[in-house]
C-alpha positions as CSV (number, residue, x, y, z in Angstrom):
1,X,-0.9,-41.1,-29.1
2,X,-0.3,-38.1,-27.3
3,X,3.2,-36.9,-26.0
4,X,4.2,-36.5,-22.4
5,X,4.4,-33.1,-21.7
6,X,7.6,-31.6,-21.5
7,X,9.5,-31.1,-18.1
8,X,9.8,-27.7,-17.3
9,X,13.9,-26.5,-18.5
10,X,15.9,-26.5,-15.5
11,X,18.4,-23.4,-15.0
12,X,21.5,-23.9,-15.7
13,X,24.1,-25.0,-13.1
14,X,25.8,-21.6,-13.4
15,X,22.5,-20.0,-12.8
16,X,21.5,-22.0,-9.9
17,X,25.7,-21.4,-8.7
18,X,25.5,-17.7,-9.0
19,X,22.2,-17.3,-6.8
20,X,23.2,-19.6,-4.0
21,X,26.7,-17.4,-4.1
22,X,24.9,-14.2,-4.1
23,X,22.4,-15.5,-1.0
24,X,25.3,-16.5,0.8
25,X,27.2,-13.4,0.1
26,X,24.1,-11.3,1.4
27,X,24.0,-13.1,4.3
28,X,27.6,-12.7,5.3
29,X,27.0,-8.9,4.6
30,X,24.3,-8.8,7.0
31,X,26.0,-10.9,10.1
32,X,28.8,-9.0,9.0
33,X,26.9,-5.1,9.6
34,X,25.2,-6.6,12.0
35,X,28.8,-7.7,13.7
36,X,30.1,-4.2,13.9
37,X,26.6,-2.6,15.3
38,X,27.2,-5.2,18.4
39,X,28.4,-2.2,20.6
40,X,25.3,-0.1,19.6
41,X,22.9,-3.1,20.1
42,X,24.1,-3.7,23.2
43,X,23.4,-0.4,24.1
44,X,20.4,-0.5,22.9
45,X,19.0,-3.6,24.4
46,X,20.7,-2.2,28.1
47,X,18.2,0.5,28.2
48,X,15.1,-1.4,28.6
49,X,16.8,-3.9,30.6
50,X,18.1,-1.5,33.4
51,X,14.9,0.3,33.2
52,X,13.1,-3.4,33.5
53,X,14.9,-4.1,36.7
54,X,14.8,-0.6,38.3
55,X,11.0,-0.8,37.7
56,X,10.6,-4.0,39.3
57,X,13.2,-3.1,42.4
58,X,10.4,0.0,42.9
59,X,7.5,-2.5,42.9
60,X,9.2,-4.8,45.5
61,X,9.6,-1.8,47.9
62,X,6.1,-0.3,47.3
63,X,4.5,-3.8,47.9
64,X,6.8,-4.0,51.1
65,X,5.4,-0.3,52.5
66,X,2.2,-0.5,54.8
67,X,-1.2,0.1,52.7
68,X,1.2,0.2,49.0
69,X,-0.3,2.7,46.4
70,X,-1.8,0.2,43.6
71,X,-1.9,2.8,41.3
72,X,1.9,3.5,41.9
73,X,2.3,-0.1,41.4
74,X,0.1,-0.5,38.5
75,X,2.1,2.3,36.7
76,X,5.6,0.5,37.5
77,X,4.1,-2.4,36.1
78,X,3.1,-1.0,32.6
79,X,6.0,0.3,32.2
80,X,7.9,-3.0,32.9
81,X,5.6,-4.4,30.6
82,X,6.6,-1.3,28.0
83,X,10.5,-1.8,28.3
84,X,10.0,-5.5,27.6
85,X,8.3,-4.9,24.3
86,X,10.5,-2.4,23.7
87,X,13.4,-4.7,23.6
88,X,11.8,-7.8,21.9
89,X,10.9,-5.5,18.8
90,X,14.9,-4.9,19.1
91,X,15.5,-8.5,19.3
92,X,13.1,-9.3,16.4
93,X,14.5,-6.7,14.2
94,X,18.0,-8.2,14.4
95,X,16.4,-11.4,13.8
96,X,15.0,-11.1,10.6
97,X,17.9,-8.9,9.8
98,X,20.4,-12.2,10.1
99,X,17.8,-14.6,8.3
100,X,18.6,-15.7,5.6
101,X,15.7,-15.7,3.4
102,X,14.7,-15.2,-0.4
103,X,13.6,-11.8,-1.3
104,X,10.1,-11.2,-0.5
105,X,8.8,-8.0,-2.0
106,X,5.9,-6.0,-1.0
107,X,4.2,-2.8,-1.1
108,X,5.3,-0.6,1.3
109,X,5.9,2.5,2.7
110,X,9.2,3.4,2.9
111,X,9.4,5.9,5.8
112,X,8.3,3.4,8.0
113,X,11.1,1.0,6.5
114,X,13.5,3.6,7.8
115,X,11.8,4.3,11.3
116,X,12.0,0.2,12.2
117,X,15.5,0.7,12.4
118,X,16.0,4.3,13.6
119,X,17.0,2.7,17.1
120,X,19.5,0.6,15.8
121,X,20.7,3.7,13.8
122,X,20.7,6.3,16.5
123,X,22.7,3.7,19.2
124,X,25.1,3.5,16.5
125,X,25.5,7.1,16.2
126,X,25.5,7.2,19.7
127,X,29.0,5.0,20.3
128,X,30.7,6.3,17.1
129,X,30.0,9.7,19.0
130,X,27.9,11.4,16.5
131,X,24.9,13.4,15.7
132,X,22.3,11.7,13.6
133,X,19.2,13.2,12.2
134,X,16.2,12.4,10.1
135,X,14.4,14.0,7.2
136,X,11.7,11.9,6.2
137,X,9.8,13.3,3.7
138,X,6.1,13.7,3.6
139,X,3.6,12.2,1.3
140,X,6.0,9.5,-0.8
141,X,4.5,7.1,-3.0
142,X,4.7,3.5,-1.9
143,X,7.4,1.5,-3.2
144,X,7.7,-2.8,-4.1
145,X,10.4,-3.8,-1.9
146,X,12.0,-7.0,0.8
147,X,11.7,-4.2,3.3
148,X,14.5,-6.0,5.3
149,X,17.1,-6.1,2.6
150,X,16.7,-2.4,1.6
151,X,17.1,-2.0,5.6
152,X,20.6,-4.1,5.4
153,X,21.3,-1.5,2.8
154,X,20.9,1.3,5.0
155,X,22.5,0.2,7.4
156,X,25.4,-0.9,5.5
157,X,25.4,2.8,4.4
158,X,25.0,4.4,8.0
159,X,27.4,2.0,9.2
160,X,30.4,3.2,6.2
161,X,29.0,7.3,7.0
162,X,29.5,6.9,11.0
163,X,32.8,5.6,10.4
164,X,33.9,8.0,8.1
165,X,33.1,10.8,10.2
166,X,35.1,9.1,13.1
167,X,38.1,8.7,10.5
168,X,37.9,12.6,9.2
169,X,38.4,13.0,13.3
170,X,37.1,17.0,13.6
171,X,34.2,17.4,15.7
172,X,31.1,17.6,15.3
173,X,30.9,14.3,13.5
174,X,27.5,14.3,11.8
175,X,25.1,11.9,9.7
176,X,21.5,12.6,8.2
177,X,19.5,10.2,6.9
178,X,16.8,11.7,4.4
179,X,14.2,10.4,2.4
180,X,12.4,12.2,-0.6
181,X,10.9,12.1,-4.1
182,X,13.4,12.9,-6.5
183,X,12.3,14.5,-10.0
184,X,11.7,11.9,-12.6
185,X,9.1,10.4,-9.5
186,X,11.7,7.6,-7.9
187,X,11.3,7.7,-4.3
188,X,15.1,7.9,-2.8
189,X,16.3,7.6,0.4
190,X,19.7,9.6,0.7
191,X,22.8,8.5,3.6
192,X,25.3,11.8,4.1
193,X,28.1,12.3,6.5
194,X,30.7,15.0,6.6
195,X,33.6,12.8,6.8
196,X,36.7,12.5,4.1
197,X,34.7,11.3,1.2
198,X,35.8,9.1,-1.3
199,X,39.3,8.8,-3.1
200,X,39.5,9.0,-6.7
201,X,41.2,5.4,-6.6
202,X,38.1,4.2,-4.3
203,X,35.3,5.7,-6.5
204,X,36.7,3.4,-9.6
205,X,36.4,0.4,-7.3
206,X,33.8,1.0,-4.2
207,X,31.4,-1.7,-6.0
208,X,33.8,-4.6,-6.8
209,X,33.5,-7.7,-4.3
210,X,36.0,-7.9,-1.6
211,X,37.1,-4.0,-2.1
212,X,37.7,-1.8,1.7
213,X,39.5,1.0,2.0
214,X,38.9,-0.8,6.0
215,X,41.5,-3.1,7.0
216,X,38.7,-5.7,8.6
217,X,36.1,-4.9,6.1
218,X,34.9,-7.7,4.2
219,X,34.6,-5.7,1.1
220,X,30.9,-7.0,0.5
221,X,28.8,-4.2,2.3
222,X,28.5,-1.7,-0.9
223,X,28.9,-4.8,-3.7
224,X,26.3,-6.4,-1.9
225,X,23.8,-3.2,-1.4
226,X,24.3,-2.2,-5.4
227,X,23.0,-5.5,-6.5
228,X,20.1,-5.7,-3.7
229,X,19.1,-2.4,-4.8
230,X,19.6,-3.3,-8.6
231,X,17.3,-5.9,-7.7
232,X,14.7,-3.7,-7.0
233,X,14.8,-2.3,-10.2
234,X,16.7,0.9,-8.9
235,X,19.9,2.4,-8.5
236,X,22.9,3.3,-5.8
237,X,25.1,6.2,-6.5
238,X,27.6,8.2,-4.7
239,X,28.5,11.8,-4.9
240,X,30.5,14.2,-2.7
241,X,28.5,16.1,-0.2
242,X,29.1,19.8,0.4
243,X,31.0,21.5,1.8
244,X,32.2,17.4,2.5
245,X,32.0,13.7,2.6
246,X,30.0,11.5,0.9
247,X,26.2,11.1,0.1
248,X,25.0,7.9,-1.3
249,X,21.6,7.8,-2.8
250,X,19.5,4.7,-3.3
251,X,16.5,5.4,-5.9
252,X,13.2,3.3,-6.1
253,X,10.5,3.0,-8.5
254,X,7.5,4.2,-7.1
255,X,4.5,2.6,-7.1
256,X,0.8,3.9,-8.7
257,X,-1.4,4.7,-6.1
């Protein structure tokens, strides 16, 4: 007689323990980042709104004139319809930011990855009162990736470089976010800011769980973005900028065209 197939072998419970701690811990990262960009969202989401409703207070007084220019109308009403999308792609970004979710890797290219969330990026420059700048580089290969995870990484890392510079306190506070192909063919995607950089005693720890040099931090942003990225099958390094602060590299495996 033949044998019953085997079940398939079950993980062990410390397996299944450690990746239901480490989806939970990425998530409380994200609301977390996603908790201290409020001011910058805010912002964000404002712009289209006020533009919405001054758009739609000039239609009401064209419509009230005798003999109202359509095409005046017509072009107040596009761009009521342009703000709106405008701030629903906001709104969805944050959405799937806060999901929690498995990861969900696909080709992709990674300059676009970056330019999803340059809004978010350049309202949070804009209240930590800083210049931010882009340097995407041309041409990259594509790279396997959950394109929303290696965005919380970012982030995490634009978030720590913003308020950095605000700590180092001299003017002008500064952050660049560049991406590139870096000589053995990873794609990388590098965060700088000329704030204070990192202190010997923080470099030794800056990837342990529940470690911040911020009294509020939750100490899970850079833990969290080293395993995501690890993941990936990459790394995340940190070395001082010149002439100073920090610059934090994440490295990708590219993929053949």
């Amino acid at each position: 007689m033949t044998k019953p197939p085997h079940p398939p072998a079950e993980p062990p419970p410390s397996a299944i323990d450690s990746g239901v701690m480490h989806g939970r811990m990425l998530q409380v990262s994200r609301l977390a980042t996603i908790g201290e960009m409020a001011a910058g969202v805010a912002h964000e989401l404002n712009q289209p709104l006020t533009a919405i409703a001054n758009y739609a207070q000039a239609c009401d007084r064209l419509l009230g004139r005798p003999g109202p220019d359509l095409d005046e109308i017509r072009t107040a009403v596009r761009e009521i319809a342009g703000q709106a999308v405008r701030a629903g792609d906001i709104l969805r970004r944050l959405r799937s930011l806060a999901q929690s979710q498995p990861m969900r890797r696909a080709r992709s290219d990674l300059n676009a990855t970056i330019e999803a969330i340059r809004d978010l990026i350049l309202a949070d420059g804009r209240v930590h009162r800083a210049r931010v700048q882009f340097d995407l580089g041309a041409e990259l290969p594509p790279v396997s990736i959950d394109a929303v995870q290696i965005q919380h990484v970012v982030l995490n890392l634009v978030r720590n470089g913003l308020e950095a510079a605000a700590e180092a306190g001299a003017p002008p506070r500064e952050l660049l976010v560049r991406t590139g192909l870096a000589a053995d063919g990873d794609v990388e995607i590098a965060v700088l800011d000329n704030g204070p950089g990192l202190s010997p005693q923080a470099l030794e720890r800056m990837f342990d769980p529940f470690f911040s040099t911020k009294p509020e931090g939750t100490g899970l942003g850079l833990a969290i973005s080293h395993t995501v990225v690890r993941a990936h099958g990459g790394s995340l390094t940190y070395r001082p900028n010149v002439p100073g602060g920090a610059r934090f590299s994440i490295r990708l495996p590219a993929e053949t065209r």
